[in-house]
C-alpha positions as CSV (number, residue, x, y, z in Angstrom):
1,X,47.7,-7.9,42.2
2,X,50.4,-7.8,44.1
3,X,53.4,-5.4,44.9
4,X,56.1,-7.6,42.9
5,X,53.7,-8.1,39.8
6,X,53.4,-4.3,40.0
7,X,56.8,-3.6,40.3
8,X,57.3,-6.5,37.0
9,X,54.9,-4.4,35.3
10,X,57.2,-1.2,35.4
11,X,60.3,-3.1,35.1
12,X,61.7,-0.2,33.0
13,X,61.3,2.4,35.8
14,X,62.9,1.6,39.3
15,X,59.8,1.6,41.6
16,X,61.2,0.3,45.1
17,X,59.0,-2.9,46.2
18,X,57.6,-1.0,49.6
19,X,55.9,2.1,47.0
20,X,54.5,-0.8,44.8
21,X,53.3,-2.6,47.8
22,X,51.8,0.9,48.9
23,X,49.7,1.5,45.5
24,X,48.0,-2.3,45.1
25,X,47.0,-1.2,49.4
26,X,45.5,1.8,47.9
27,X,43.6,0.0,45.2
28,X,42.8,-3.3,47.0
29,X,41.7,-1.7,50.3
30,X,38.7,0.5,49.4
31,X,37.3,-2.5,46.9
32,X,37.4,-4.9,49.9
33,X,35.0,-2.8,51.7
34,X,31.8,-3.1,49.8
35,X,29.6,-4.9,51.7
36,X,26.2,-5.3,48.9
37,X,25.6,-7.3,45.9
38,X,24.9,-4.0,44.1
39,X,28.5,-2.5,44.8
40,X,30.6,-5.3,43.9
41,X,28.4,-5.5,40.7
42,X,29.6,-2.6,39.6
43,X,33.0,-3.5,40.2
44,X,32.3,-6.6,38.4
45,X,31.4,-4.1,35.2
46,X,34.6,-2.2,35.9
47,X,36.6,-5.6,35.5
48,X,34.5,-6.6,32.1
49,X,35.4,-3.3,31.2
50,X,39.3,-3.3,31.8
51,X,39.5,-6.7,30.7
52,X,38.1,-5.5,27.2
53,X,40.4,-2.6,27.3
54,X,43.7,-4.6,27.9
55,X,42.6,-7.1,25.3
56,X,42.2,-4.3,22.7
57,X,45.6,-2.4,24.0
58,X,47.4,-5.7,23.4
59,X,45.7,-6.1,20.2
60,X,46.5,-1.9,18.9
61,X,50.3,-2.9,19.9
62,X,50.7,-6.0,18.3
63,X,49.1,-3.7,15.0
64,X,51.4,-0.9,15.1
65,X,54.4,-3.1,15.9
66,X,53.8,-5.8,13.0
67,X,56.3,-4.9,10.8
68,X,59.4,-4.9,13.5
69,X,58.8,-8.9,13.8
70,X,62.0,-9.1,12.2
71,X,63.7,-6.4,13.7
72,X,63.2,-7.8,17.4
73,X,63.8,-11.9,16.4
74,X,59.8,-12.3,17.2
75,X,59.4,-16.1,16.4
76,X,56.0,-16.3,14.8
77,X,54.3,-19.9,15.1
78,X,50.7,-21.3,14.5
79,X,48.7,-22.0,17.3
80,X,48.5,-25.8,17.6
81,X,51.9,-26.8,16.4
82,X,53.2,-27.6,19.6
83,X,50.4,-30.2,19.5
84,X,47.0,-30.7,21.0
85,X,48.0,-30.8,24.8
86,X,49.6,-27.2,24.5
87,X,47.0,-25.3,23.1
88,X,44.5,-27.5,24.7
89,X,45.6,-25.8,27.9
90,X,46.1,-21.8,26.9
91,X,42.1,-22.5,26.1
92,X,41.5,-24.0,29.3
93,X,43.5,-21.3,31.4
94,X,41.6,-18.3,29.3
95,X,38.6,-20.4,30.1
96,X,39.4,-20.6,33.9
97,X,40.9,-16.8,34.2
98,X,38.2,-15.0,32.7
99,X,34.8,-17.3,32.2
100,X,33.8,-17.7,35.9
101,X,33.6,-13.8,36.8
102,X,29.8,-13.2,35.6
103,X,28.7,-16.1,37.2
104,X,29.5,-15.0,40.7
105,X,27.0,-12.3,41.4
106,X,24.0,-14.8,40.4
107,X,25.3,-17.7,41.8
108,X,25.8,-15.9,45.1
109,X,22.0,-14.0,45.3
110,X,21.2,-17.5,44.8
111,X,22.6,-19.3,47.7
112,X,21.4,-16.4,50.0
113,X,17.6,-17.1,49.0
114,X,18.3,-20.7,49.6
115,X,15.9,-22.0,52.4
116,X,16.9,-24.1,54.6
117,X,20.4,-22.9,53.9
118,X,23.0,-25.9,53.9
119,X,25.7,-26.2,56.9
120,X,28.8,-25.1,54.8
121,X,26.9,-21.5,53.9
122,X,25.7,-21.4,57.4
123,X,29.1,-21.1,58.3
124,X,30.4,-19.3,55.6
125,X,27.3,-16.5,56.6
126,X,28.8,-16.6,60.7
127,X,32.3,-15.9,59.9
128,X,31.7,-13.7,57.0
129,X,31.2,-9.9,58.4
């Protein structure tokens, strides 16, 4: 998140790009400082949780606004007729934006317990506060 997409995001209201810059600061900042598996788990089950809710926001909208297709020139296609490739790739990139996020937590306890730890994490561990 960053203070442009922010500013995108209320492209109806003019937000000035330093106050945008301001509020992700004030979001980002505090998240950045947990330091335990435990915190950032329950961050992790804030994300699941605002992921659902945008998915079913999107969803309500595209509901209550069915009937203005035609109203708006809303082009309606079928997924896959611009061929294999194309929708090959929106189900990789759902795939790769959201399938990866539960896995961190685990995969992370488990490199801590690892014994002898491998040079890359040794340094990773040094650098990391």
């Amino acid at each position: 998140m960053t203070g442009r997409s922010l500013q995108t995001l209320f492209w109806m209201y003019d937000v000035c790009l330093y106050y945008c810059l301001v509020g992700c600061l004030v979001v980002l900042i505090p998240l950045v400082q947990l330091k335990t598996l435990h915190q950032v788990s329950y961050v992790g089950a804030l994300s699941v949780i605002m992921i659902i809710a945008t998915v079913l926001c999107l969803m309500g909208d595209a509901y209550a606004t069915w009937g203005e297709r035609q109203a708006e020139n809303v082009e309606t296609i079928i997924v896959g007729a611009d061929g294999f490739g194309g929708s090959f790739a929106a189900i990789t990139n759902l795939v790769f934006a959201y399938g990866g996020q539960n896995l961190v937590s685990p995969l992370h306890s488990f490199l801590m317990r690892m014994r002898p730890r491998p040079l890359p994490l040794e340094c990773i561990d040094r650098t990391y506060p």
